[in-house]
C-alpha positions in Angstrom: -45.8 -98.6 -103.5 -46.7 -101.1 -100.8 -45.7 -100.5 -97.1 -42.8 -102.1 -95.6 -42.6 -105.4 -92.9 -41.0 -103.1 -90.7 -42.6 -100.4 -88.7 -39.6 -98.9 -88.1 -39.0 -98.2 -91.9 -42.6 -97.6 -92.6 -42.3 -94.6 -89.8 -38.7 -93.2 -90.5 -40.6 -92.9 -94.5 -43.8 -91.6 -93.6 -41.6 -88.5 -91.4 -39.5 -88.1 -94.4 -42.1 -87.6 -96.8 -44.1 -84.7 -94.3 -40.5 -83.6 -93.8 -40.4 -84.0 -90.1 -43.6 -81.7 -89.6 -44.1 -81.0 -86.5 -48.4 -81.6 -86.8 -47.6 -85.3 -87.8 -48.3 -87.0 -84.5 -47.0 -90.5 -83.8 -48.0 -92.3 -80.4 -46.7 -95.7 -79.1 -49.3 -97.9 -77.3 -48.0 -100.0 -75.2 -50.9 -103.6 -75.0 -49.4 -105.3 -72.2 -47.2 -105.2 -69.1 -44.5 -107.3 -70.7 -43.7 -104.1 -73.4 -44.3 -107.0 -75.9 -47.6 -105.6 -77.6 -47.1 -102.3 -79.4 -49.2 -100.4 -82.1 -48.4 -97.5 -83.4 -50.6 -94.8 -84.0 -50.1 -91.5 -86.7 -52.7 -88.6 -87.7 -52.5 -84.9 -88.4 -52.5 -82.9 -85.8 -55.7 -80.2 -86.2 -57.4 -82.6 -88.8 -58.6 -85.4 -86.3 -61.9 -85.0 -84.2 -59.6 -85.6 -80.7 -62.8 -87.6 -79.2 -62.2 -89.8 -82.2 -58.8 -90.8 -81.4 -59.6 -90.9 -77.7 -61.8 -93.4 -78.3 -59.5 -95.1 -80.7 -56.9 -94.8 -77.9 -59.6 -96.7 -75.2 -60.8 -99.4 -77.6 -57.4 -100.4 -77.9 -56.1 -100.6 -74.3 -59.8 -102.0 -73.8 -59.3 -105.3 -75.7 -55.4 -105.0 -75.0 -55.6 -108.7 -74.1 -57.5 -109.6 -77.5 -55.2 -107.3 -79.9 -52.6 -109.6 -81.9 -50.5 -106.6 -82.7 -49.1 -108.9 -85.4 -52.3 -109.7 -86.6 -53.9 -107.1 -88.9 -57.3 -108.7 -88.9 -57.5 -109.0 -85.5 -56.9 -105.7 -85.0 -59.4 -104.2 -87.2 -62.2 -106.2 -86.0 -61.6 -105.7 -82.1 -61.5 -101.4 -83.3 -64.4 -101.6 -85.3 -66.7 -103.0 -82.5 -66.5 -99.8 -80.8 -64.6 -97.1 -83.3 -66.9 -97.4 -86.5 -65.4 -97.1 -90.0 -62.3 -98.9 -90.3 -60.4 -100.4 -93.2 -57.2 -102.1 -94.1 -54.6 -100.5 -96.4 -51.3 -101.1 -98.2 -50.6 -98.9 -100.7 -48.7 -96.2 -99.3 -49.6 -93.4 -100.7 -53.7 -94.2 -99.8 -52.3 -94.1 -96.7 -50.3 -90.6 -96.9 -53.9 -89.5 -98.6 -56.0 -91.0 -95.5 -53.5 -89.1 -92.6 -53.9 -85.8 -94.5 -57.7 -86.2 -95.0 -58.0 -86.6 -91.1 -57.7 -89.8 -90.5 -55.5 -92.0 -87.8 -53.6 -94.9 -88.9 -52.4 -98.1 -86.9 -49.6 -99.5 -87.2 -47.8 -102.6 -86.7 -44.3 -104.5 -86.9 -44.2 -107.5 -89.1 -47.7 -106.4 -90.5 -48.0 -105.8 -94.5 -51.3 -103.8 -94.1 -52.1 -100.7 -91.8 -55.6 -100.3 -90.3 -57.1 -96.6 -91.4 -59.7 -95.7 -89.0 -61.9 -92.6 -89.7 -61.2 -90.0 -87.1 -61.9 -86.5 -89.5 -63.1 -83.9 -87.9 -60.6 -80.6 -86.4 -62.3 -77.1 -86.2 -64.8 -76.5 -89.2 -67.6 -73.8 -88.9 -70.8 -74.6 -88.1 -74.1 -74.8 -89.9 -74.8 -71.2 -90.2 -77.5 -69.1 -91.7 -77.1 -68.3 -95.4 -75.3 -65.2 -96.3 -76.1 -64.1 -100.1 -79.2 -65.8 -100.6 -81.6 -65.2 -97.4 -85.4 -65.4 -97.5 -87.7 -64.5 -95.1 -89.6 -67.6 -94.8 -87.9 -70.6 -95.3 -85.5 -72.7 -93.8 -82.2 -70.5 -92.6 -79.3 -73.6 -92.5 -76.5 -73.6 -95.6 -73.7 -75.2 -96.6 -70.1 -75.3 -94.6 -66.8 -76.1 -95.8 -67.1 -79.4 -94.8 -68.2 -81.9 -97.6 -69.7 -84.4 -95.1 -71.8 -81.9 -93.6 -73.1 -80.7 -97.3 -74.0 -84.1 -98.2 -75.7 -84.8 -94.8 -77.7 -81.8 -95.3 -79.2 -82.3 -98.2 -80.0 -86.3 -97.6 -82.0 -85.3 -94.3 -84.4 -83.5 -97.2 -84.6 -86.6 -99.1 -84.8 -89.8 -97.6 -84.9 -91.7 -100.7 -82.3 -94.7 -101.2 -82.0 -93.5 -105.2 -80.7 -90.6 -103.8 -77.1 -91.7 -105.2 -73.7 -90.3 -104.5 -70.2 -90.5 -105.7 -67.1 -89.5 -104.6 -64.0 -88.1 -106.9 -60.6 -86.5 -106.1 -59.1 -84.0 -108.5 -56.2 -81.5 -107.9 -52.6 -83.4 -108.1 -51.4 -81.0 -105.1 -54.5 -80.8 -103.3 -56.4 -83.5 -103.9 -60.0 -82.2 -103.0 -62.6 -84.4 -102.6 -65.6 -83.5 -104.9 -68.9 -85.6 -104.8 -71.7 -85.8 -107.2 -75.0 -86.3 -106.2 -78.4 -87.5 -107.7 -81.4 -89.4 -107.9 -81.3 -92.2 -109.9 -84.4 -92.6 -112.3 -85.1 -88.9 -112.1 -81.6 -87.5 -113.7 -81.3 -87.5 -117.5 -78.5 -89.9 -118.3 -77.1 -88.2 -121.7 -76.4 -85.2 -118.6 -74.9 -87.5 -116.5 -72.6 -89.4 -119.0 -71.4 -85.3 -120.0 -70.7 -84.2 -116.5 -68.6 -87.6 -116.0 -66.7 -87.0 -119.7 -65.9 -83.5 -118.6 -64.9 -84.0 -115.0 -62.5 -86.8 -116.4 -60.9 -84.6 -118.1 -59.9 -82.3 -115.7 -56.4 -82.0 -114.9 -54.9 -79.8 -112.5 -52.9 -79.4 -109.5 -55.4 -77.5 -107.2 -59.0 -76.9 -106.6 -59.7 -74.6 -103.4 -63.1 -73.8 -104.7 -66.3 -75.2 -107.1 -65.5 -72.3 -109.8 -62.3 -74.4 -110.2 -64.6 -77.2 -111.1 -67.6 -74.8 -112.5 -64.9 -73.4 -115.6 -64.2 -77.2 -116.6 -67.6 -78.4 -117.1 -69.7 -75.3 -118.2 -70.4 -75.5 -121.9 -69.6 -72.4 -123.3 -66.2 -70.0 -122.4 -67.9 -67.5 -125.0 -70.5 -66.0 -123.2 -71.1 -63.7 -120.4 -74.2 -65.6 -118.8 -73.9 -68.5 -116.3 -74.7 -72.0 -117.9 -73.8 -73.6 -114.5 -76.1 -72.8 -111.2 -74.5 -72.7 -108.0 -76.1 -72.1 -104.0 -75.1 -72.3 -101.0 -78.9 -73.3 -99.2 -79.2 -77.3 -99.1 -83.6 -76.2 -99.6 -82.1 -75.0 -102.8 -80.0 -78.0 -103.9 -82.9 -80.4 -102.5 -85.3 -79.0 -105.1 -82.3 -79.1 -107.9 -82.1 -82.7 -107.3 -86.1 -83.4 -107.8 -86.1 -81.9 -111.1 -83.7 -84.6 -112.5 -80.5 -82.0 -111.9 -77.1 -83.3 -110.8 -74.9 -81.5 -107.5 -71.4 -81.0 -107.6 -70.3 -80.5 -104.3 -66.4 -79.3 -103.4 -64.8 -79.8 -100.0 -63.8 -76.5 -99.2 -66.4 -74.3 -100.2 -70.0 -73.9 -98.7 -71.3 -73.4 -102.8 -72.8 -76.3 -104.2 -72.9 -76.4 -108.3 -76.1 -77.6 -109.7 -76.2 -78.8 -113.2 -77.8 -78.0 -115.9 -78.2 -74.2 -115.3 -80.6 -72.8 -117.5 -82.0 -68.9 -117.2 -85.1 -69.3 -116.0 -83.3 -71.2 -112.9 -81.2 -67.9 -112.2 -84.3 -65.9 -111.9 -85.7 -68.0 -109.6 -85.7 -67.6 -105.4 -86.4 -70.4 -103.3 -88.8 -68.2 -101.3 -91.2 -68.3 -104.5 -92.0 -71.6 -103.4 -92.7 -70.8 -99.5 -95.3 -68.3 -99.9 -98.8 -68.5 -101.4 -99.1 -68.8 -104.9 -100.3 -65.2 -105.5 -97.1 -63.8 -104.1 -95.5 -65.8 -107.1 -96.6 -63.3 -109.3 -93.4 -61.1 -108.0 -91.0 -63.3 -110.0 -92.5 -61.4 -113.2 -91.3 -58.3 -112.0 -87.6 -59.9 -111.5 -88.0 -60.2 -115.5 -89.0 -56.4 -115.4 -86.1 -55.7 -113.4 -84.1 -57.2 -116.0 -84.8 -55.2 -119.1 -84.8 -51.8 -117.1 -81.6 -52.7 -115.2 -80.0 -53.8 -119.0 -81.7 -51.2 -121.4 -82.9 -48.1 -118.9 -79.3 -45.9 -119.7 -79.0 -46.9 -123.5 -83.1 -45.9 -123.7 -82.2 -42.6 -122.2 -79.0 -41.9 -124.4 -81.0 -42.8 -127.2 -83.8 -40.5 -126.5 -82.0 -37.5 -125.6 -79.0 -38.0 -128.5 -81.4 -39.5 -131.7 -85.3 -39.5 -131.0 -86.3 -36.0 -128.6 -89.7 -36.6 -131.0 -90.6 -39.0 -128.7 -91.0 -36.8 -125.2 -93.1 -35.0 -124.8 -93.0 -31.4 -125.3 -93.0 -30.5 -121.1 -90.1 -33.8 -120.6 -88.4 -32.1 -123.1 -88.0 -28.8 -122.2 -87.7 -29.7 -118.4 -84.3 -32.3 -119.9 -83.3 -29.5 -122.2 -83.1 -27.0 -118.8 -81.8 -29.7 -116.7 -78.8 -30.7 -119.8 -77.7 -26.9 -120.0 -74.2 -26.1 -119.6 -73.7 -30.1 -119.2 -70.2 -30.4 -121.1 -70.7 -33.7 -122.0 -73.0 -35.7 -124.4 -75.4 -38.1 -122.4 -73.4 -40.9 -123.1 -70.0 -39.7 -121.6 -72.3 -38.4 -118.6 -73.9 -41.9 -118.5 -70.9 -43.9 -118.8 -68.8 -41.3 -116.0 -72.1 -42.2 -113.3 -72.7 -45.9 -114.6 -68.3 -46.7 -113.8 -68.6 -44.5 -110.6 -71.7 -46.7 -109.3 -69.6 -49.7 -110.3 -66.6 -48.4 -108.4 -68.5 -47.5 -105.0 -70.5 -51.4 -105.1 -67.0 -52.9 -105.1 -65.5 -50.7 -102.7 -68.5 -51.7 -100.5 -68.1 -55.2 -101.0 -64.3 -55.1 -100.4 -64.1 -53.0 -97.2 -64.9 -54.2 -93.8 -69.0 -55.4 -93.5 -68.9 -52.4 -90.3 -68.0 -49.3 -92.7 -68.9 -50.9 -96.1 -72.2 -50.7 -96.6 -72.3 -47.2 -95.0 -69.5 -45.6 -97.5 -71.1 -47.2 -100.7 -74.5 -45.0 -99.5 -73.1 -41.8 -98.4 -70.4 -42.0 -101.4 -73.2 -42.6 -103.5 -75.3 -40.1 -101.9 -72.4 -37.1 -101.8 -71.1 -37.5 -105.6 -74.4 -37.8 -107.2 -75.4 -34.0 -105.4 -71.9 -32.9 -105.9 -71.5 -34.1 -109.4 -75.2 -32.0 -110.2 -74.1 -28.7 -108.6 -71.0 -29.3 -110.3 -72.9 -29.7 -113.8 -71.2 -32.3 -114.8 -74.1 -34.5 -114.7 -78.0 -33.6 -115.6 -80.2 -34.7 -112.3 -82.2 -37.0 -114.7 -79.2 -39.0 -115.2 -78.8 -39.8 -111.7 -82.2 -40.8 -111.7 -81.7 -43.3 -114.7 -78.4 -44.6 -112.7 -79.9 -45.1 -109.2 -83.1 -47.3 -110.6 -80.7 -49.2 -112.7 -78.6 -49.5 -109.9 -81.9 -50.7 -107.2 -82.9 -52.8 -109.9 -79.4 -54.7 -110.2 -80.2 -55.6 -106.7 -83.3 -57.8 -107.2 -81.9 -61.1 -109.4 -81.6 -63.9 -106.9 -78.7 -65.0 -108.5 -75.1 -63.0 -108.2 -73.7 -63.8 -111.3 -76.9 -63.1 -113.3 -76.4 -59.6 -112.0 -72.8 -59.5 -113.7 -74.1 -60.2 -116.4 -76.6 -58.0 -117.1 -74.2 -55.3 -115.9 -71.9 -56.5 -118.7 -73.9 -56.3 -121.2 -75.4 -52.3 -120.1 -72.4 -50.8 -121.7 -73.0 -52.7 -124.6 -76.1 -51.2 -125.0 -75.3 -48.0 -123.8 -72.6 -48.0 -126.9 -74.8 -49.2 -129.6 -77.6 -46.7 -127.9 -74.9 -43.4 -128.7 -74.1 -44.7 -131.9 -77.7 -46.1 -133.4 -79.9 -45.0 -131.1 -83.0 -47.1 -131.4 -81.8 -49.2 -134.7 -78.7 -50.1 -132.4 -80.9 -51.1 -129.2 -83.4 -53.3 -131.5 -80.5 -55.0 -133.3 -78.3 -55.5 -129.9 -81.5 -57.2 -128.6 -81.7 -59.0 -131.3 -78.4 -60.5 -131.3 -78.7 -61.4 -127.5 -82.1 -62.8 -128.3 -80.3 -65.4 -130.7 -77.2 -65.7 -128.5 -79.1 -67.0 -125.5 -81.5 -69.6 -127.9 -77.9 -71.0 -129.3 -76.6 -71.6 -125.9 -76.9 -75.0 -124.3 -76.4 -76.9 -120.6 -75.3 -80.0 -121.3 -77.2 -80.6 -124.0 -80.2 -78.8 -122.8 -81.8 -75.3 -124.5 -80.5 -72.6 -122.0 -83.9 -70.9 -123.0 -86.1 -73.9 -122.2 -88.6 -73.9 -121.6 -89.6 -70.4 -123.1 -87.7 -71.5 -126.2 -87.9 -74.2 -127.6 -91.5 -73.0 -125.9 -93.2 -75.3 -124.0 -97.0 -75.0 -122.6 -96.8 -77.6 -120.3 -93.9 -76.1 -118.4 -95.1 -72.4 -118.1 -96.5 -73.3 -114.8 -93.8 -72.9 -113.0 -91.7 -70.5 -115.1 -92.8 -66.6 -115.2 -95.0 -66.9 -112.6 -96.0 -69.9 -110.2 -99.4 -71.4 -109.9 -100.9 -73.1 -106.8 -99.0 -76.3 -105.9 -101.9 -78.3 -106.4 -102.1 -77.4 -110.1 -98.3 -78.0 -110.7 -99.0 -81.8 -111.7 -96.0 -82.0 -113.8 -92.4 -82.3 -112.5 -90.2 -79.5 -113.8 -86.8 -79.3 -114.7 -84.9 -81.1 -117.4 -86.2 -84.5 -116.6 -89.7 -85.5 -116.5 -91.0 -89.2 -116.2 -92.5 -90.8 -118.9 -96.2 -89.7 -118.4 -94.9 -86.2 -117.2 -96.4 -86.6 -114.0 -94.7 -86.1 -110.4 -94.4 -89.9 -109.1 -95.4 -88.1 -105.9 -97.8 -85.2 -107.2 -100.9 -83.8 -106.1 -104.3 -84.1 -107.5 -106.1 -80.8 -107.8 -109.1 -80.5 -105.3 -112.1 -81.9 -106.0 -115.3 -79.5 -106.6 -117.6 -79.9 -103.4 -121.7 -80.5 -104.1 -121.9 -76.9 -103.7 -119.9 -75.7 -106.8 -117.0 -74.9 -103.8 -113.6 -76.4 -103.4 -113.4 -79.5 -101.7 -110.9 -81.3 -99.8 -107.8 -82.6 -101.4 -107.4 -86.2 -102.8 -104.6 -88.4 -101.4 
């Protein structure tokens, strides 16, 4: 619906559809001493940077005496010498859109367009240091809730004009601005053309946060592990972006979605690229971390229910003392500790950050010793369950970490009803699980399998960047080289290394 000829109309609509809110502001400028020259001006109160419209406000009275106020086009050019981005608008509803996205609308009588000038801004939280993915070394800025300030943030790490961006709107009630971002000539475009088919066909009346987005474009809903990355560091995103990934970022929330997400991504921190090269070697033992933080309980309930054979004879005895007078079997004893743990971490996570972190550790701390003196649990047990529990802690990634802790009573069952032949044929079937998943059309196991030589480089552990010749990630150039990459350095006369090649 187009706006009206009269301002009085166009006003007496727009308060009708905010239902008289009290945050809709509507000022009268006065352009002249005769009372003749009047604009109108409307934002939303807390949504406007007030410097903005200040400055709106001086422009106008500024060229008061060059303002037609029944001139449109005169009006926008006279503002945009000093205000910035202004544009000319008739459909109404873009116009109820532009007041509630923060920006100030003039109006004025006998006009059949109103002039939108950009005044966004209000109260948002500054850049801030990231909360749950720190590093030591690196850079310490992350995301806000502002989409303008994500996107800033990551172009001043690329300066490239094929850096490319788009902006979309989804929620019918909300409508939240949602932008993807990528380089054009590095993204695969088969990736590209799924992300746009599956954002397209998202319909729904609200989206307050990326998971909103993250459930309508991840590829499978049958499967505990993450096929869609997320961060909240724009170092993080940055990199994404080289390797041929796409961004999803959603006004709202300081998480950024990075697609595809494939499992060697969630294993990854961004601080194995600030270090030297030998301290990559850690990222192994995040893979380490993995099968003793998924198979460490169901190893134990297997060895103590099906296979004492293997202990020795010392262990055994020592387990045999330590399990006398337990009443339960190990896998009742394991699964009481394993739901307690998981009780205390959300407890800590849900109570205030002053009193949280110390009643997860003394709770911890007081039921595993009373629990023992109680014999209810062997003190091997709560051994097993606290370096499960420590190494639950290491994945980079938060919602790798659910996973695996999905998938431990899963083991632990198939560990007190198989023992071993139940472990073997549980890994097995999560071997296969995670080669049949896919990220938009790329193997989730890629590149370990379908395995690729070439790629291992940067994969289980990280070599020196001056060997990494090859650019990562789901989209490498034609040759396979970095457009930008380094040469290795040259061997110096003496059989030494030499300086590096530009």
């Amino acid at each position: 619906m187009n706006i009206h000829h009269s301002l009085a109309q166009n006003l007496a609509q727009l308060k009708s559809n905010f239902g008289n809110s009290n945050d809709l502001i509507v000022r009268e400028l006065v352009l002249n001493q005769t009372g003749e020259g009047k604009l109108t001006i409307t934002y939303m109160d807390g949504l406007v940077s007030k410097d903005a419209v200040f400055r709106l406000m001086e422009s106008m009275l500024l060229h008061s005496g060059s303002i037609d106020p029944d001139d449109s086009g005169s009006i926008m050019h006279h503002l945009a010498i000093t205000v910035g981005d202004v544009s000319c608008k008739t459909d109404f509803d873009a116009i109820q859109r532009a007041i509630l996205s923060g920006d100030t609308v003039v109006w004025s009588d006998r006009a059949d367009v109103a002039v939108v000038v950009d005044t966004r801004g209000g109260d948002l939280r500054p850049v801030s240091q990231p909360v749950s993915q720190t590093v030591v070394r690196g850079p310490q800025d992350a995301f806000t809730e502002a989409i303008h300030t994500n996107i800033s943030l990551i172009r001043r790490r690329i300066k490239d004009p094929n850096l490319w961006l788009e902006m979309k709107q989804f929620g019918s009630v909300t409508k939240t601005d949602v932008a993807v971002m990528y380089i054009n000539g590095l993204v695969k475009e088969d990736v590209l053309a799924k992300l746009h088919e599956r954002l397209g066909a998202i319909k729904i009346d609200s989206v307050l946060e990326s998971n909103y987005i993250e459930e309508f474009i991840q590829d499978s809903t049958f499967t505990v592990f993450p096929t869609v990355n997320n961060s909240e560091r724009p170092d993080v995103v940055a990199a994404a972006l080289l390797e041929g990934r796409v961004a999803v970022i959603v006004d709202g929330t300081p998480f950024v979605l990075l697609v595809p997400g494939l499992f060697t991504q969630f294993m990854q921190s961004p601080e194995d690229y600030y270090h030297r090269a030998d301290f990559g070697i850690l990222r192994a033992l995040r893979y380490l971390a993995l099968f003793i933080s998924l198979l460490a309980p169901a190893l134990y309930i297997a060895i103590t229910t099906f296979h004492q054979e293997m202990l020795p004879t010392s262990l055994l005895i020592s387990l045999a003392a330590q399990r006398e007078g337990i009443p339960f079997p190990a896998f009742i004893e394991a699964l009481m500790m394993e739901i307690t743990f998981e009780l205390l971490r959300e407890a800590g996570v849900r109570m205030p950050r002053a009193v949280g972190t110390a009643i997860s550790i003394v709770g911890a701390l007081v039921l595993g010793q009373a629990s023992v003196e109680a014999g209810l649990v062997s003190p091997a047990m709560v051994i097993i369950v606290s370096i499960t529990a420590i190494t639950g802690f290491i994945f980079p990634s938060f919602e790798i970490g659910i996973s695996v802790r999905l998938l431990r009573f899963v083991f632990m069952g198939l560990a007190a009803s198989f023992g071993f032949f139940g472990i073997i044929v549980g890994m097995i079937a999560l071997v296969l699980h995670l080669c049949h998943l896919q990220s938009f059309g790329i193997p989730y196991m890629s590149p370990i399998a379908p395995f690729n030589a070439k790629e291992q480089k940067d994969n289980i552990v990280r070599v020196p960047w001056w060997s990494m010749n090859r650019r990562s990630g789901p989209a490498p150039d034609e040759n396979g080289m970095k457009p930008n990459g380094v040469s290795p350095p040259s061997p110096s006369p003496s059989g030494g290394q030499g300086h590096q090649r530009e």
